[in-house]
N, C-alpha and C positions, 0 to 999 in steps of 0.2 A: 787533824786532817792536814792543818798545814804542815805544820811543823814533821811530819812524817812525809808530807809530796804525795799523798793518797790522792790516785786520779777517779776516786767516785766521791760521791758523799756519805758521810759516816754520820751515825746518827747515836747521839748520844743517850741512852734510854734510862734516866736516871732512878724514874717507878719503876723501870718493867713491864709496864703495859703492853708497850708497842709487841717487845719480844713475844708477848702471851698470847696477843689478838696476832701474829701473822706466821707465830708456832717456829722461832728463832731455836734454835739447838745450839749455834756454836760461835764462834766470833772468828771471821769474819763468817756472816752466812748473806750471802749475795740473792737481791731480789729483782726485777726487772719487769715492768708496766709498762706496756703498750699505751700510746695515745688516750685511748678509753680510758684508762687506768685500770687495764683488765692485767693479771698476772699473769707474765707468758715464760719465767721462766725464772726457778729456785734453789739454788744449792751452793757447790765451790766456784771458784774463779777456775780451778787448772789442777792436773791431777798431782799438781809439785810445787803449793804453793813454798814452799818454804827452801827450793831451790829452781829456779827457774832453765838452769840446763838442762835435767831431767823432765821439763814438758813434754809431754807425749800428747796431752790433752785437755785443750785449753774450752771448756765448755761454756766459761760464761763468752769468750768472745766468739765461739760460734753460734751462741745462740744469738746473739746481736748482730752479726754478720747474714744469718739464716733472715732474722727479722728485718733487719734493714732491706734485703733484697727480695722480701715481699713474699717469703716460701715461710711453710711451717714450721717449726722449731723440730728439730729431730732428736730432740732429747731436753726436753721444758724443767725435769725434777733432777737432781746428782743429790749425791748427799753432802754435805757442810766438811771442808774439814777444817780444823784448828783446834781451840781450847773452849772446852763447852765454856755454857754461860755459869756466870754464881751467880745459883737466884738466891736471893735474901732471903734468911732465916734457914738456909739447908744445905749440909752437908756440901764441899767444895765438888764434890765427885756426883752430886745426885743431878738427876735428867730425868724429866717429866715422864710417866708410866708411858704413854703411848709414844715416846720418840725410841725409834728403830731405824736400823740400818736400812735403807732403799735395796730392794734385790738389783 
């Protein structure tokens, strides 16, 4: 995190667990709790992460901006993008049966 200048926290999930119990798909996969530590909103950071000229759609910080000004999130789920996860012991390409693309 430092050494990249990552302005969230990354979380290093050396079992797996975390990934299993909060149904992680991809890395980065961005999650965000309210006060309660109710989930209010899951998916990519921007529809470019990996060039930031072409933003057209930056979702996680509209969802922070929606929440911080006390309205509801208008779009809580996006889907992940990046390099899925390698879960240990399977195939570099394999992704848990019920992960699918978000319509």
């Amino acid at each position: 995190m430092e050494q990249y200048k990552f302005p969230w926290v990354y979380l290093w999930d050396k079992t797996q667990d975390t990934a299993r119990t909060f149904g992680a798909l991809r890395t980065p996969h961005f999650y965000v709790f309210d006060k309660e530590r109710k989930l209010i909103y899951t998916g990519r950071s921007s529809d470019s992460p990996r060039d930031s000229s072409r933003i057209t759609i930056d979702d996680l910080e509209n969802a922070l901006e929606e929440h911080l000004a006390g309205k509801l999130i208008s779009k809580s789920i996006t889907n992940p993008i990046g390099c899925n996860i390698k879960w240990e012991g399977m195939d570099p390409h394999w992704m848990p049966p019920e992960a699918k693309d978000l319509v």
